[in-house]
Structure formats: C-alpha cells, structure tokens
TIPA-531118 format. One record per residue (C-alpha): x, z, y. Coordinates in steps of 0.001 Angstrom, whole numbers, padded with zeros to 6 digits, always signed. Example, Ala and Ser with C-alpha at 12.3 -4.5 7.8 and 13.67 -1.06 7.14 Angstrom:
// residues 2
+012300+007800-004500 +013670+007140-001060 
***
This chain:
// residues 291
+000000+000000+000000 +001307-001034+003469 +002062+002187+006015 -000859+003697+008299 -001101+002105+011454 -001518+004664+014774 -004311+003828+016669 -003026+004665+020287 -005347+005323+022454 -003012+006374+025012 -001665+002923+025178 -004946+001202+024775 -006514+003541+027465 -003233+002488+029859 -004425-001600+029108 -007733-001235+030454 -007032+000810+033607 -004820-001821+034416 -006933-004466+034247 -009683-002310+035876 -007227-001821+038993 -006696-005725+038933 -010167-006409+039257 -010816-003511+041745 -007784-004951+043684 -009310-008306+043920 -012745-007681+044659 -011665-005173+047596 -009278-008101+048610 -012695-010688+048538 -013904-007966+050660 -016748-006322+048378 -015486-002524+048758 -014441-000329+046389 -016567+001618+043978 -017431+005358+043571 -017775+007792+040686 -019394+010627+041592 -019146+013624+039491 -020994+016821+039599 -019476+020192+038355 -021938+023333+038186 -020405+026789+037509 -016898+028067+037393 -015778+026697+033595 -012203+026417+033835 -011790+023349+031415 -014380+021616+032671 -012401+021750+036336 -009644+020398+034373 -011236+018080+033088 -013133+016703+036288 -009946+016839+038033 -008175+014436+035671 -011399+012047+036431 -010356+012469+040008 -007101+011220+039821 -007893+008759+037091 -010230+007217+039910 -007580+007410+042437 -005260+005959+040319 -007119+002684+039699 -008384+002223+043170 -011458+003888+042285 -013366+006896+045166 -014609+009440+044060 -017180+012051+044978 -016623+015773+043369 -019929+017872+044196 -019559+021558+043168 -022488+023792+043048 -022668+027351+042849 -023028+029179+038980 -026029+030278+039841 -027698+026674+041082 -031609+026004+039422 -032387+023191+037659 -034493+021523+040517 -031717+022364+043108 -029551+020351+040426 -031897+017301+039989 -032336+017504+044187 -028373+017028+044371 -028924+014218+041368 -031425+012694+043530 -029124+011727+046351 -026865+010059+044194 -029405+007939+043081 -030571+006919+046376 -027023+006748+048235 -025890+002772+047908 -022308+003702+047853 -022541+005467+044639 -021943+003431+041740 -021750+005885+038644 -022934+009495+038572 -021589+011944+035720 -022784+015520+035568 -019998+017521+033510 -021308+019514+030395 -021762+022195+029494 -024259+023568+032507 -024769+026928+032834 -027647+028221+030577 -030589+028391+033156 -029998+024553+033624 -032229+021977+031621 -029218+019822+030996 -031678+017270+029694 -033837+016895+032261 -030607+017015+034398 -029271+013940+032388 -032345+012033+032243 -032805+012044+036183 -029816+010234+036600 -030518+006629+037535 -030593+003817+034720 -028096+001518+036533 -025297+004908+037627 -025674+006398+033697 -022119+005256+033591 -020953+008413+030965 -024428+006525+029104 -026071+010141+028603 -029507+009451+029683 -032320+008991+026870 -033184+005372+028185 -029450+004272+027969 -029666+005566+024414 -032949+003855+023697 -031347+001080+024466 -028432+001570+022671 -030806+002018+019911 -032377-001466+020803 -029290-003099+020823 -029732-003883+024362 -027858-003797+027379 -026900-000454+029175 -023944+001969+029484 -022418+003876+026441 -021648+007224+025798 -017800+007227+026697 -016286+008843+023690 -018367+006256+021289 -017728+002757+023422 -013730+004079+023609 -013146+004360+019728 -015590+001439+019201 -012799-000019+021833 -009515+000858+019733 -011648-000236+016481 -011442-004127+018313 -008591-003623+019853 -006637-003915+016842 -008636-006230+015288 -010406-003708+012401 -013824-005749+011431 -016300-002986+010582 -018889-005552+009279 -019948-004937+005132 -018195-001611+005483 -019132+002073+004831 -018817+004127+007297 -019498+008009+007246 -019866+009514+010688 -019557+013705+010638 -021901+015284+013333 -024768+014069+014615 -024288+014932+018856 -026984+012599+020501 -023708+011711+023126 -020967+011259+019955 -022119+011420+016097 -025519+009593+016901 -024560+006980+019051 -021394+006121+017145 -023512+005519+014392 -025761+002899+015971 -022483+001427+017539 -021198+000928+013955 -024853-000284+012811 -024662-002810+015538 -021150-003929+014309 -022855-004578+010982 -020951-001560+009492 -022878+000280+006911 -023575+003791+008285 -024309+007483+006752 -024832+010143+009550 -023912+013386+008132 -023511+016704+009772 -022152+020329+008985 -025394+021005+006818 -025571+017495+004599 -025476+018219+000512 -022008+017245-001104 -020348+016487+002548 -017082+015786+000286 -018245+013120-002000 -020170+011379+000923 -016921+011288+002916 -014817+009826-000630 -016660+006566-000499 -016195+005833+003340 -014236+002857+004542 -014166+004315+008108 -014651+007782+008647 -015519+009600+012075 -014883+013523+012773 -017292+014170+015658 -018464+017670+014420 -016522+019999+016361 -015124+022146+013828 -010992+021914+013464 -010329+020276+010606 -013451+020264+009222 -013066+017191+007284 -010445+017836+004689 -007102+015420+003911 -008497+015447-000068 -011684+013842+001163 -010489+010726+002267 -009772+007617+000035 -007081+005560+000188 -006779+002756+003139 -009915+004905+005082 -010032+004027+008499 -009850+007386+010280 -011581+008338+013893 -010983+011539+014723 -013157+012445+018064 -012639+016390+018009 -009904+018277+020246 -009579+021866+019317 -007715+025285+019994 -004098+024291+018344 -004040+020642+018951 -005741+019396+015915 -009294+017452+015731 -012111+017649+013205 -010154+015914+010157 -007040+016950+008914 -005392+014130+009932 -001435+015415+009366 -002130+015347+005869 -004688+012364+005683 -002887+010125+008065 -000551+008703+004981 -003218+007794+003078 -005209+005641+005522 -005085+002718+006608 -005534+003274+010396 -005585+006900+012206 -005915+008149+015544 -003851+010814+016389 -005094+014601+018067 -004278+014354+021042 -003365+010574+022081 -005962+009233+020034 -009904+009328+020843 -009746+011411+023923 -008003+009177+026495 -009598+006487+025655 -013378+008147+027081 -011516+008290+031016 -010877+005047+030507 -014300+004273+029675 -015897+006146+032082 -013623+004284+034486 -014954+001293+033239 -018089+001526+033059 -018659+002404+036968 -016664-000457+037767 -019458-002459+035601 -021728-000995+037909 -019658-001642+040803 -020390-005928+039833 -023978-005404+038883 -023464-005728+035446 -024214-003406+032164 -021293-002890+029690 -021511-006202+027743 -023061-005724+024102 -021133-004734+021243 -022361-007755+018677 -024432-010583+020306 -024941-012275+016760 -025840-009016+015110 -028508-009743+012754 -031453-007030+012479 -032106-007901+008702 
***
C-alpha cells in the first residue's frame, strides 16, 4: 500500500485567501469597494475572543473590513436579534456571523435564524440548511464546505463510496452528511449513542470525527486506505479520531491542528466575499442525480 497522504489544510486554507485577496484587490481597483464581515461576540468567553480576533485579522489580511460588535453577558435575546437587525438592513454589510456558544438566556436559534438569507455567510440559518438539504444554492456551514474543499482539492472522488460521519451537529455532522450525499458518496450519520459505532466505522471509505469527544473514534476502527476527516480540536491537541495511530493506515488524513480547522476562516472568508459579488457559494455537484 502506497504512504498516507496529509491533507493540509493550512496550505490549502493559504491558496484560497490568496486568491480571495486577488479578487478583492481587483474589484476595489474597478472601484466596487471592499466587503465587510461583521461578527458579533456576546459575553466574556475567552476562546471565543480568540477566536473572533483571528477572524479580524484574517479579514484584514485579505483586504477584507470588518465589524466586531460586543455586547454585554447579560444582553436578552431581543436586544440580540435588535443588534442582528441592523446588520441586515445596513448595505455595507456583506456577511454577518454571531460567535457560539451565547450565553444561556440567549435563543441561539432564533438568534441564527434572524440573520438575513443573503449575509448567512458561516451558513447557520435553517433556510441555508434547507437548502443545503435541497441541493440548492446558499452558503455552507464553514467547517463542512472547508473539508468538502480539501476532499477536491486533492482530487479524492467521494462518488460510490461509504462514508461514516460521527456526530450529528446541525452546523458539522448533519450538513457534512448531505455535502457527501450531494457528492454521490454513500452516507451513514452516526452519533455517540448509534449501536455497534465500531463496526459501522470498519466499513467506511471516508470517515468524519465531528463528535466532539478526543479521540473518540479509535485507530483499530479504521480500515485500511480510509479516508480520514478529523473536524474536532480538543484539550491536548488531538481531534475526535485517533489519528497518530490511524494516520498509517489511511489513505488520506488531516492532521489536529493544521488540518480541518483552518480551512473554516478561510471559508468564512470566502463566503462573504461571495456575498460581496452577489453570488451564493456555487453548488457542490451540478450533475448530481437524485435517484
């Protein structure tokens, strides 16, 4: 069997903001502006300031604005869908992303699905996963489109193959598994609770760890030349598959970290600057057929 190939994200993520700075440079150039993300942070969560910050200086970075709106622990869910509200009416802003987790009084749902069709550009919103769903066009959950992304990227067809996706998060597990249906992958959505988890796993071609549990998904699981997403990031640098023990025997493996996670930046990135051009992220298989 040939050696496992490193899916790297890193690189791949690096390849796409560069193209998305290109096309930013040239259209503020042509004189049509420059987009905006505009992200909302509620509370004081430590990692999720990290984490908004490096979307900050992501946007920077590819000639991107950005907006950062920070409201107070304490905010109410209507004073949260007010501040939503704007965003949605304000012509300058092209994408809107509302960092999870919320603090516990919040209806993050309702939160998400007040955010405009045409800014959903972290695709959270139940009518962007409707049309996922649909197969139609809209914006993708970032974390999904990204390893859906590296999956084309080096040239892995998914089409006739089995595919096992672990967790079943309506902005990972389940839309990765209607990506991969789209693809014309066979898929089984499984979760921490499903019946002989193991076995299931042993027959996948492509397996995805999106269950939030470090290495959940054990090395002896996976068959040999598995293609293996890992989507998790937990305490101690590991994801939700043991992938330091699994990587030899795949085919193709994303590394934790360097893998999966900066590819979703990247796609976040590019999906406002879809917005920015009018335009929804294009679909994943035009000639998909729904037989």
């Amino acid at each position: 069997m040939k050696s496992s190939i490193l899916l790297d994200g890193k690189a791949i993520s690096e390849k796409i903001r560069n193209r998305i700075q290109e096309t930013l440079a040239k259209a503020k150039a042509d004189g049509k502006g420059i987009p905006t993300l505009a992200t909302i942070l509620v509370g004081n969560n430590p990692a999720s300031e990290t984490y908004v910050n490096m979307k900050v200086k992501a946007c920077e970075k590819v000639g991107m604005n950005s907006r950062y709106i920070r409201l107070k622990e304490e905010t109410t869910t209507e004073e949260l869908l007010t501040e939503i509200r704007k965003l949605n009416a304000d012509p300058s802003i092209n994408g809107i992303l509302l960092q999870h987790p919320v603090p516990h009084q919040i209806d993050e749902r309702k939160a998400f699905d007040e955010i405009a069709l045409e800014k959903d550009v972290d695709g959270v919103t139940t009518i962007s996963f409707g049309k996922l769903s649909m197969d139609s066009e809209a914006y993708y959950p970032c974390t999904p489109y990204g390893m859906v992304l590296l999956l084309q990227e080096y040239g892995i067809d998914v089409t006739g193959k089995h595919a096992v996706v672990v967790g079943r998060s309506p902005i990972l597990g389940k839309p990765m598994a209607i990506m991969l249906t789209n693809l014309n992958a066979t898929v089984t959505l499984c979760h921490s609770k499903t019946k002989d988890l193991p076995e299931l796993v042993k027959q996948a071609d492509i397996v995805v760890g999106a269950v939030g549990k470090p290495e959940f998904i054990q090395a002896d699981w996976i068959k040999e030349g598995a293609v293996i997403l890992d989507a998790g990031y937990n305490v101690g640098n590991v994801g939700d598959i043991e992938v330091s023990k699994a990587k030899d025997k795949s085919s193709y493996y994303t590394p934790v970290p360097g893998g999966v996670g900066p590819m979703t930046i990247s796609v976040l990135l590019l999906q406002t600057m879809y917005s920015f051009l009018g335009q929804f992220s294009p679909k994943l298989d035009s000639h998909a057929s729904n037989r």
